[in-house]
mmCIF entry with sequence, helices, sheets and N, C-alpha, C, O atoms, coordinates in Angstrom:
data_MODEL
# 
_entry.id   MODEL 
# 
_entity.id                         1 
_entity.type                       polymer 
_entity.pdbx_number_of_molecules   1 
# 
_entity_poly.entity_id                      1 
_entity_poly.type                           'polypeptide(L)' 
_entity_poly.nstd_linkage                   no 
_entity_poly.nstd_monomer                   no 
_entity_poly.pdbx_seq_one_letter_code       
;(UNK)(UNK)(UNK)(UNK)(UNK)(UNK)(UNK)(UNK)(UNK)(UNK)(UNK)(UNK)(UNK)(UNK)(UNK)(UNK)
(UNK)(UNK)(UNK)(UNK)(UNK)(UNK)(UNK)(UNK)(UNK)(UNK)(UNK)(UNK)(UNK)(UNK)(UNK)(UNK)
(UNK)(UNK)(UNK)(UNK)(UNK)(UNK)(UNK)(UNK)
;
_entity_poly.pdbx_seq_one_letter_code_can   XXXXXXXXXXXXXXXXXXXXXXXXXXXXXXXXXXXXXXXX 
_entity_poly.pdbx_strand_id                 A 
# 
loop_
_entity_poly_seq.entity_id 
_entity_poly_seq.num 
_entity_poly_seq.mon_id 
_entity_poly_seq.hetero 
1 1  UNK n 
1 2  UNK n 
1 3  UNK n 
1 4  UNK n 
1 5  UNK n 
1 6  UNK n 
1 7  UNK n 
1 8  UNK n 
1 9  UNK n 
1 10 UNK n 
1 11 UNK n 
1 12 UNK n 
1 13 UNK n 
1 14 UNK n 
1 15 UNK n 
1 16 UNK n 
1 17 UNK n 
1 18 UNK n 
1 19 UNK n 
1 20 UNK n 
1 21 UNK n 
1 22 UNK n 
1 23 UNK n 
1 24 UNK n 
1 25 UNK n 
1 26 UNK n 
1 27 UNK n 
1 28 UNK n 
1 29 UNK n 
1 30 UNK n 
1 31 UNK n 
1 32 UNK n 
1 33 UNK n 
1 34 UNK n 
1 35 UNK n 
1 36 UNK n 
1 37 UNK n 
1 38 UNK n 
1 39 UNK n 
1 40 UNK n 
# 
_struct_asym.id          A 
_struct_asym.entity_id   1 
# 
_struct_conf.conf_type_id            HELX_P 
_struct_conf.id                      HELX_P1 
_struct_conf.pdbx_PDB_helix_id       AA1 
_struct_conf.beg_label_comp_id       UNK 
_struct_conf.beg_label_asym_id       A 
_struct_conf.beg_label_seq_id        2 
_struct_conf.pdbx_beg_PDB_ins_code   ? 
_struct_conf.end_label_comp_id       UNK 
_struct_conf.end_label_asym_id       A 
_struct_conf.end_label_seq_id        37 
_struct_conf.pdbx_end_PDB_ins_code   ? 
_struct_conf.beg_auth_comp_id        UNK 
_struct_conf.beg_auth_asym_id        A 
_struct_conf.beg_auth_seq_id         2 
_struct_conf.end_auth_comp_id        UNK 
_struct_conf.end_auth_asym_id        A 
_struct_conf.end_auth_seq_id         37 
_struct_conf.pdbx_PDB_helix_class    1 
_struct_conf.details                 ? 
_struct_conf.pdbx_PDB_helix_length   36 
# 
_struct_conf_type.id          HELX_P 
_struct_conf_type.criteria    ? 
_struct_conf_type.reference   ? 
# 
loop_
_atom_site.group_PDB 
_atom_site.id 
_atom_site.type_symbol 
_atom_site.label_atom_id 
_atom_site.label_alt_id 
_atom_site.label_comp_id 
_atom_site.label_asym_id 
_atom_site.label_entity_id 
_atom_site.label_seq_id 
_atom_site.pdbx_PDB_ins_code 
_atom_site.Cartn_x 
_atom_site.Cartn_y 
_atom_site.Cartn_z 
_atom_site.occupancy 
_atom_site.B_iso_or_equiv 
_atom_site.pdbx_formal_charge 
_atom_site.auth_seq_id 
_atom_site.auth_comp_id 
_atom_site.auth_asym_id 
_atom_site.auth_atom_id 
_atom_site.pdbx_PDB_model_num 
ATOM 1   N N  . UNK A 1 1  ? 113.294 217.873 114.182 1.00 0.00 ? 1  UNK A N  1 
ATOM 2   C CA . UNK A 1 1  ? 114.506 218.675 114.439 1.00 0.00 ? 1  UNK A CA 1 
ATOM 3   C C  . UNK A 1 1  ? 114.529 219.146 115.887 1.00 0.00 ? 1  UNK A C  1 
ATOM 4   O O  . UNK A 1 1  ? 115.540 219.058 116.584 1.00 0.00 ? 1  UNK A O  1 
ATOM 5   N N  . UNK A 1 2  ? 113.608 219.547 116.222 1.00 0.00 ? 2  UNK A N  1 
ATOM 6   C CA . UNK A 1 2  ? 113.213 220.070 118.064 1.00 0.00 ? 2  UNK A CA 1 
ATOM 7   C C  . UNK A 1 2  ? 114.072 218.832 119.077 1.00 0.00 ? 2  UNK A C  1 
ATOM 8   O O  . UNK A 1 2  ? 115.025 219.122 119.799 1.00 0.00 ? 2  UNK A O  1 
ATOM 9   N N  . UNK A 1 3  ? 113.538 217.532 118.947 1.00 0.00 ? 3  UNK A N  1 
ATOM 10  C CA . UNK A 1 3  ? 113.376 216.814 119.770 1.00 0.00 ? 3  UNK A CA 1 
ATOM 11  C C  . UNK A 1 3  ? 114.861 215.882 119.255 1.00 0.00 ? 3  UNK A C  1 
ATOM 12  O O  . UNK A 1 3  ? 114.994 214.719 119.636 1.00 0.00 ? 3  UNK A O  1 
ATOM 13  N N  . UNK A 1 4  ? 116.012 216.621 118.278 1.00 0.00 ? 4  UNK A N  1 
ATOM 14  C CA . UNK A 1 4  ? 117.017 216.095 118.368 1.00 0.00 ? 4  UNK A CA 1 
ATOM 15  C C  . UNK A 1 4  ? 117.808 217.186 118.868 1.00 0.00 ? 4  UNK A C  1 
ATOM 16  O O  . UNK A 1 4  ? 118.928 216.893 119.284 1.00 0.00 ? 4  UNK A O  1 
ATOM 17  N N  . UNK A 1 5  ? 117.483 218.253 118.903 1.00 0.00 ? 5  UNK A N  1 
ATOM 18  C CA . UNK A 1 5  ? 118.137 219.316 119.578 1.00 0.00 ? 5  UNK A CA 1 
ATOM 19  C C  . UNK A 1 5  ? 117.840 219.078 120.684 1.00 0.00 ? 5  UNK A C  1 
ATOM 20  O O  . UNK A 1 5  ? 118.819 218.882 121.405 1.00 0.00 ? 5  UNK A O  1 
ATOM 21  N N  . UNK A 1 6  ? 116.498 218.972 121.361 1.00 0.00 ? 6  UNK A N  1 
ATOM 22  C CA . UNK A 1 6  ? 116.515 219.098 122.544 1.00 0.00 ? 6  UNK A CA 1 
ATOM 23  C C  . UNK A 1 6  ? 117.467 217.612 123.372 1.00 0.00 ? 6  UNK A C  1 
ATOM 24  O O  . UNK A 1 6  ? 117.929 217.428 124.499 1.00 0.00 ? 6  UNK A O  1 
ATOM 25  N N  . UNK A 1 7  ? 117.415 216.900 122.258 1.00 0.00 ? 7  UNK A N  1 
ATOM 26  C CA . UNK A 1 7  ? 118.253 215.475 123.059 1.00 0.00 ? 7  UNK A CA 1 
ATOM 27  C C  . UNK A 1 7  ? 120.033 215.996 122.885 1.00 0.00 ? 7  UNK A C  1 
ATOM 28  O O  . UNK A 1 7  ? 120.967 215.625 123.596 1.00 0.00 ? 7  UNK A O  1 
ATOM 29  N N  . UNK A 1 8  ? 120.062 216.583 122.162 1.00 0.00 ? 8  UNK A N  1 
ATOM 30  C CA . UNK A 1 8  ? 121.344 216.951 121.941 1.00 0.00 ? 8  UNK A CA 1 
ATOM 31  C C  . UNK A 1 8  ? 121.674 218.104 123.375 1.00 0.00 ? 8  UNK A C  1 
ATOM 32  O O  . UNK A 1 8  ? 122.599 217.869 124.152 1.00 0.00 ? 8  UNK A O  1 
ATOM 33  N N  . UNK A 1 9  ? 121.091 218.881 123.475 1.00 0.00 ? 9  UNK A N  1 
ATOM 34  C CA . UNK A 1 9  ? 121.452 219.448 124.738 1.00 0.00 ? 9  UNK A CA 1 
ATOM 35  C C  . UNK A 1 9  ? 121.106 219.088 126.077 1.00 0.00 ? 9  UNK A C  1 
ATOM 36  O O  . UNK A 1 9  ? 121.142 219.776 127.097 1.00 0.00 ? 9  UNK A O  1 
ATOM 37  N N  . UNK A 1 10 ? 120.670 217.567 125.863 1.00 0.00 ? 10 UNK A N  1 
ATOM 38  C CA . UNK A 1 10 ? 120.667 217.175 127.257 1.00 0.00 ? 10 UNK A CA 1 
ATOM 39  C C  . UNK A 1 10 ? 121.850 216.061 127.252 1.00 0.00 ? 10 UNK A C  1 
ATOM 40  O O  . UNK A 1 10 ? 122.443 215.561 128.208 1.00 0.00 ? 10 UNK A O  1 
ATOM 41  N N  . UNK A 1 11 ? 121.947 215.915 126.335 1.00 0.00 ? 11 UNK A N  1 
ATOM 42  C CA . UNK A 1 11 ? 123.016 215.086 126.537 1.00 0.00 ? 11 UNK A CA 1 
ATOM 43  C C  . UNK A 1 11 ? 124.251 216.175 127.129 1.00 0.00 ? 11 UNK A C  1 
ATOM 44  O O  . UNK A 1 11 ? 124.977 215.870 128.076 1.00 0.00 ? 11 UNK A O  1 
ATOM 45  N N  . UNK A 1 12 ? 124.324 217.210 126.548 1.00 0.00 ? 12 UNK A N  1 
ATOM 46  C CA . UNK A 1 12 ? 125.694 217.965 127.253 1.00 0.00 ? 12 UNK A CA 1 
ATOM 47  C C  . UNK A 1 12 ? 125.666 217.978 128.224 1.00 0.00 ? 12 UNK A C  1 
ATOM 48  O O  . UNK A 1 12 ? 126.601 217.676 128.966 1.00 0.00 ? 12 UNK A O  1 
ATOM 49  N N  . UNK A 1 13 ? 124.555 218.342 128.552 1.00 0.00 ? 13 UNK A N  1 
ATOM 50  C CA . UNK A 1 13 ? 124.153 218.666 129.856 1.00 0.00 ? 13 UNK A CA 1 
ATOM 51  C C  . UNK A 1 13 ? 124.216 217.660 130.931 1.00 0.00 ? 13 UNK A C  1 
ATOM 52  O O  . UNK A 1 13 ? 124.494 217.780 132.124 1.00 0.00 ? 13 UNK A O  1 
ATOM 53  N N  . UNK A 1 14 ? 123.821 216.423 130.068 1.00 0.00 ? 14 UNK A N  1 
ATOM 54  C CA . UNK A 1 14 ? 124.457 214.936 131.387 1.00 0.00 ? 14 UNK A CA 1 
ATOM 55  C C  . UNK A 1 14 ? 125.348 214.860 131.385 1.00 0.00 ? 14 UNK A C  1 
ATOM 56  O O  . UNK A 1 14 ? 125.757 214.541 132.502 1.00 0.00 ? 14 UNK A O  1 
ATOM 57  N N  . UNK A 1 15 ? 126.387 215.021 130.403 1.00 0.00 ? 15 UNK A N  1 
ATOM 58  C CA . UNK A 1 15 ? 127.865 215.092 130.539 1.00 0.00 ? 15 UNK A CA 1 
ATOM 59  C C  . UNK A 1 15 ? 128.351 215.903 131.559 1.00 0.00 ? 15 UNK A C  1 
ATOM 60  O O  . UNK A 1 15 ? 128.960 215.535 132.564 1.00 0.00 ? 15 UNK A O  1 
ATOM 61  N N  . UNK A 1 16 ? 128.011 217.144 131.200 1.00 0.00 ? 16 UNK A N  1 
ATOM 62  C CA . UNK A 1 16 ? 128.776 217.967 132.624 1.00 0.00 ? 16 UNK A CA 1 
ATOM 63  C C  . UNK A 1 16 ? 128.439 217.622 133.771 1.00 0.00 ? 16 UNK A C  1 
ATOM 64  O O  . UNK A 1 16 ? 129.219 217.816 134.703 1.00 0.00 ? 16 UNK A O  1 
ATOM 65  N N  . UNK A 1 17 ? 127.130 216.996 133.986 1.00 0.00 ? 17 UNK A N  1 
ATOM 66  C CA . UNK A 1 17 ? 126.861 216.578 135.166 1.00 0.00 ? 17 UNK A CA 1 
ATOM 67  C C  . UNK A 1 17 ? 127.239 215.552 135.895 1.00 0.00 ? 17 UNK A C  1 
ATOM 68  O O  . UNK A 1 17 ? 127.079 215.446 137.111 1.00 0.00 ? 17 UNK A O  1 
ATOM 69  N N  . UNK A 1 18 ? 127.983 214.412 134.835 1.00 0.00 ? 18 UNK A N  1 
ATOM 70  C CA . UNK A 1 18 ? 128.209 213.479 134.974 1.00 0.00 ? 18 UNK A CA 1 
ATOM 71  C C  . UNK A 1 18 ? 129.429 213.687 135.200 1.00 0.00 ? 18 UNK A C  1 
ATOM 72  O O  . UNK A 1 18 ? 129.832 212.875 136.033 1.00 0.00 ? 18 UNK A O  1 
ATOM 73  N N  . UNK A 1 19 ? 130.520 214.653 134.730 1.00 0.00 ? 19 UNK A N  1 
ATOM 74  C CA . UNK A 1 19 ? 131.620 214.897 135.279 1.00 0.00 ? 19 UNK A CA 1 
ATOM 75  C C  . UNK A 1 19 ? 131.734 215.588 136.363 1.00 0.00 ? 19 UNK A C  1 
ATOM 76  O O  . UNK A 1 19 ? 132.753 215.475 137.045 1.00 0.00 ? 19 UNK A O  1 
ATOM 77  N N  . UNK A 1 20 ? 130.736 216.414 136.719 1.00 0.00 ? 20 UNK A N  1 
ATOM 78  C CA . UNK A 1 20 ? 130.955 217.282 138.333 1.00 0.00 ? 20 UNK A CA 1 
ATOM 79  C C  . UNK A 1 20 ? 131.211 215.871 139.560 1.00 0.00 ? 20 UNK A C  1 
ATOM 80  O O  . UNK A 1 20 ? 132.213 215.592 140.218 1.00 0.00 ? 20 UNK A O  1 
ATOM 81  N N  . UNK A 1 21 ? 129.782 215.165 139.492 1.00 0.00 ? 21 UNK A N  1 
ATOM 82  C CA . UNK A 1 21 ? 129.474 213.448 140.084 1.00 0.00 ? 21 UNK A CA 1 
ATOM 83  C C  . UNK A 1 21 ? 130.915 213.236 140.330 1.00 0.00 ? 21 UNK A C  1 
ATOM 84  O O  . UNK A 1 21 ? 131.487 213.682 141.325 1.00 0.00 ? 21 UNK A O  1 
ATOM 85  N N  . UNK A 1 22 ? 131.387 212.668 139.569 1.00 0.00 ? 22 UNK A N  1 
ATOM 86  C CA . UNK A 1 22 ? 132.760 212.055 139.252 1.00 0.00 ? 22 UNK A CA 1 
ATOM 87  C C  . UNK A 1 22 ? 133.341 212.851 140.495 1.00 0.00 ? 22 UNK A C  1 
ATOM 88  O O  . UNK A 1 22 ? 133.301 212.735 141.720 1.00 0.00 ? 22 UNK A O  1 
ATOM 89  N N  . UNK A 1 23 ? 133.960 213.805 139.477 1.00 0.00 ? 23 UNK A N  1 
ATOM 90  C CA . UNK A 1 23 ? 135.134 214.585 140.647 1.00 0.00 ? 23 UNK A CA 1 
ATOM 91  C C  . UNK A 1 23 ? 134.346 214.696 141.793 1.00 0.00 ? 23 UNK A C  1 
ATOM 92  O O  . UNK A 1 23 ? 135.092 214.293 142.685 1.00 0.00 ? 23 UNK A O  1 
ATOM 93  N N  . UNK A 1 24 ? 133.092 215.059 142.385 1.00 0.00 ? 24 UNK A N  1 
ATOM 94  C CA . UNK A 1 24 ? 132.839 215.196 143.248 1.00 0.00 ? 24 UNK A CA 1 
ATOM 95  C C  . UNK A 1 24 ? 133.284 214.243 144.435 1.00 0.00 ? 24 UNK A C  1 
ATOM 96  O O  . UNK A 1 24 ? 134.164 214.358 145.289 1.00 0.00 ? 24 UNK A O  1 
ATOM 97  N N  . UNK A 1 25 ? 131.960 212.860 144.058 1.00 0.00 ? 25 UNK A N  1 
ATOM 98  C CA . UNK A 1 25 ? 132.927 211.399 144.559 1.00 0.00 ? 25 UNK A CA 1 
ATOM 99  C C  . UNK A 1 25 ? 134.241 211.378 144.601 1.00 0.00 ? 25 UNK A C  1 
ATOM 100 O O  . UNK A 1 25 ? 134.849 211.342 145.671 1.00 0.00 ? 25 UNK A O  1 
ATOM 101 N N  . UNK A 1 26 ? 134.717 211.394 143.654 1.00 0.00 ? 26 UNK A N  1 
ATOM 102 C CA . UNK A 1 26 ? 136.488 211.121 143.884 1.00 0.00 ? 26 UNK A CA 1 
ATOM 103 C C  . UNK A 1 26 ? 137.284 211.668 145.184 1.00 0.00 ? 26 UNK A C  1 
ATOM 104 O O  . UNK A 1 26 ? 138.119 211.183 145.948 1.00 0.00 ? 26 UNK A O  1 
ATOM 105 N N  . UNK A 1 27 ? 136.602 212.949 145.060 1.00 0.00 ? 27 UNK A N  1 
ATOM 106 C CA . UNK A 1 27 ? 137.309 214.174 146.076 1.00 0.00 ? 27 UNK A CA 1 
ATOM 107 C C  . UNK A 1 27 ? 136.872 213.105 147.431 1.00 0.00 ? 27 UNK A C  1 
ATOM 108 O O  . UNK A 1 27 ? 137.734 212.616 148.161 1.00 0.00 ? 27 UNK A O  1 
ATOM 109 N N  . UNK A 1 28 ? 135.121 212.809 147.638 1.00 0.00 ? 28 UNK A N  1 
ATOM 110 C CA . UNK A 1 28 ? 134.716 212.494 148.968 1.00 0.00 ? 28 UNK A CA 1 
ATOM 111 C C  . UNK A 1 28 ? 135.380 211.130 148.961 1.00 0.00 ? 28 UNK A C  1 
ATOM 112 O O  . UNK A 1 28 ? 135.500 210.643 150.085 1.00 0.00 ? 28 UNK A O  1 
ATOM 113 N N  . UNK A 1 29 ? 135.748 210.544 148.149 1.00 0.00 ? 29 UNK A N  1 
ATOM 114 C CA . UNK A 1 29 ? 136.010 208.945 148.428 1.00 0.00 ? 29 UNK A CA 1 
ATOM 115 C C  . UNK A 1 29 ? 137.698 208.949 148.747 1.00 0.00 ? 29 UNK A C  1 
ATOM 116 O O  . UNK A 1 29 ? 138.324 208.193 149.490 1.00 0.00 ? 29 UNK A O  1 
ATOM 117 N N  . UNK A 1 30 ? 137.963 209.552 148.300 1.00 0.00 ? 30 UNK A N  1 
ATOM 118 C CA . UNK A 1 30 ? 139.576 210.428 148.565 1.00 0.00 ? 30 UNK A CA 1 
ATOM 119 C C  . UNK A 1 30 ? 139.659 210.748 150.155 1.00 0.00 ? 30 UNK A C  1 
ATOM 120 O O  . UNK A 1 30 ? 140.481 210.009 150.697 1.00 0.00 ? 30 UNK A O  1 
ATOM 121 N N  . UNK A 1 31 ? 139.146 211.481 150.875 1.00 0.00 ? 31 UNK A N  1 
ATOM 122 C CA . UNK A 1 31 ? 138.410 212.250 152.099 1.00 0.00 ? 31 UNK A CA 1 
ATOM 123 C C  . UNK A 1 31 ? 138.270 210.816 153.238 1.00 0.00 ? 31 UNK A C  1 
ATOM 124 O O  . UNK A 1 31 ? 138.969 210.640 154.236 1.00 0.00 ? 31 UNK A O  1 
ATOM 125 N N  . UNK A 1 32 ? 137.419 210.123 152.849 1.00 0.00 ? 32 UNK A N  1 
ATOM 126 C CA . UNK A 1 32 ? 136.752 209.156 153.749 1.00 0.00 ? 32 UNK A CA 1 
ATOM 127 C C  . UNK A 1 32 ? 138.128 208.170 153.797 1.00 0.00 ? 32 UNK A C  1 
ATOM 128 O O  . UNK A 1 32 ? 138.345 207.582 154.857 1.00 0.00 ? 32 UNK A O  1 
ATOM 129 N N  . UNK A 1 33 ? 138.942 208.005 152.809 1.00 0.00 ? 33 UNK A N  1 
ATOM 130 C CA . UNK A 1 33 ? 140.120 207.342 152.575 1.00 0.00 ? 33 UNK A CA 1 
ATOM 131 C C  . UNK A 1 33 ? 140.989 207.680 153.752 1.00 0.00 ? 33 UNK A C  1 
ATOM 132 O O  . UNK A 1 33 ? 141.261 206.931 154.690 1.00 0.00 ? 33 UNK A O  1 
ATOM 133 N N  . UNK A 1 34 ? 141.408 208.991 153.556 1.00 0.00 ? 34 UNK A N  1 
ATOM 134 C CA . UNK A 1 34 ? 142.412 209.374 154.583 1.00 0.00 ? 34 UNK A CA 1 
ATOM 135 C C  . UNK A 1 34 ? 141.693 209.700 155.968 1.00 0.00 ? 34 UNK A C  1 
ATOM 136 O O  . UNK A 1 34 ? 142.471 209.665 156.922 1.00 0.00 ? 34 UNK A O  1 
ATOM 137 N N  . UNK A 1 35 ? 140.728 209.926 156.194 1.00 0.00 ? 35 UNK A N  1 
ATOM 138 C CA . UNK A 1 35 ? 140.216 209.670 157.471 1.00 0.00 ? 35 UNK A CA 1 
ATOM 139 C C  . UNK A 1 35 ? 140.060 208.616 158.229 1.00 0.00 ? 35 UNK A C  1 
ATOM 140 O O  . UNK A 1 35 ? 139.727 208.803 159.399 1.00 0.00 ? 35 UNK A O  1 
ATOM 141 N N  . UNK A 1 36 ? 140.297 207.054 157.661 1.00 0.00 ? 36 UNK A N  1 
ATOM 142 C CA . UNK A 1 36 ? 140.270 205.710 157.549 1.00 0.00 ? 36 UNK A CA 1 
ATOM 143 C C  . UNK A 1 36 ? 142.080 205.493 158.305 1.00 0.00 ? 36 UNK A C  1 
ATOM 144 O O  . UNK A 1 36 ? 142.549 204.909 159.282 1.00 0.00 ? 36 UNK A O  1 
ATOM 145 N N  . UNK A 1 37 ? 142.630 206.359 157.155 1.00 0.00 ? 37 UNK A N  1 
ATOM 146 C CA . UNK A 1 37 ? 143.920 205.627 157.663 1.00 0.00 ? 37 UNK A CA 1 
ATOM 147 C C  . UNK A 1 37 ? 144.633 206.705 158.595 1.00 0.00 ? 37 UNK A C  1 
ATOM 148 O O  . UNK A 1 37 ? 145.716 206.195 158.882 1.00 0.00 ? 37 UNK A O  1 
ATOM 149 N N  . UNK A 1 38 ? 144.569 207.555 159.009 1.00 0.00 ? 38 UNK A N  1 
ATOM 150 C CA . UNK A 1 38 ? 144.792 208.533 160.520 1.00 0.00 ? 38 UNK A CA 1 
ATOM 151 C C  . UNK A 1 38 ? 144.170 207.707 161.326 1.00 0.00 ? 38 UNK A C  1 
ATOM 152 O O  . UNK A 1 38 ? 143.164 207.009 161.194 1.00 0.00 ? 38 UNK A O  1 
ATOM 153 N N  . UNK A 1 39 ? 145.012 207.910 162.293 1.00 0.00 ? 39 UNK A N  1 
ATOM 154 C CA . UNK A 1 39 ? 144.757 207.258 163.269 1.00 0.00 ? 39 UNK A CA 1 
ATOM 155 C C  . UNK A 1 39 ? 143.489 207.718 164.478 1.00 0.00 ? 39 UNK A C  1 
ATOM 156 O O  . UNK A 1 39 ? 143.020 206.990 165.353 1.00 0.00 ? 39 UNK A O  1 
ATOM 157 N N  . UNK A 1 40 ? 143.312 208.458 164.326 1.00 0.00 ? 40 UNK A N  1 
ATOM 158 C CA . UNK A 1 40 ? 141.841 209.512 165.133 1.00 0.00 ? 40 UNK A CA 1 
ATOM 159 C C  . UNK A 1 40 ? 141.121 208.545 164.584 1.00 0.00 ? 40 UNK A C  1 
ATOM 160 O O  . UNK A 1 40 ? 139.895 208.546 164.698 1.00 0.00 ? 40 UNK A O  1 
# 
């Protein structure tokens, strides 16, 4: 029972992490995008 709980709250826990990642990238890959197409 321990060691499905404890997998069970890591899994949440990669989830949220795995969604911060995400948006994070998105935002910087978003960023590097429009710095690409300005002309500076």
């Amino acid at each position: 029972m321990a060691i499905t709980d404890k997998m069970g709250k890591n899994s949440r826990l990669s989830v949220k992490i795995q969604t911060f990642w995400t948006r994070f990238y998105g935002q910087m890959l978003q960023k590097t995008a429009f710095v690409r197409k300005s002309p500076s």
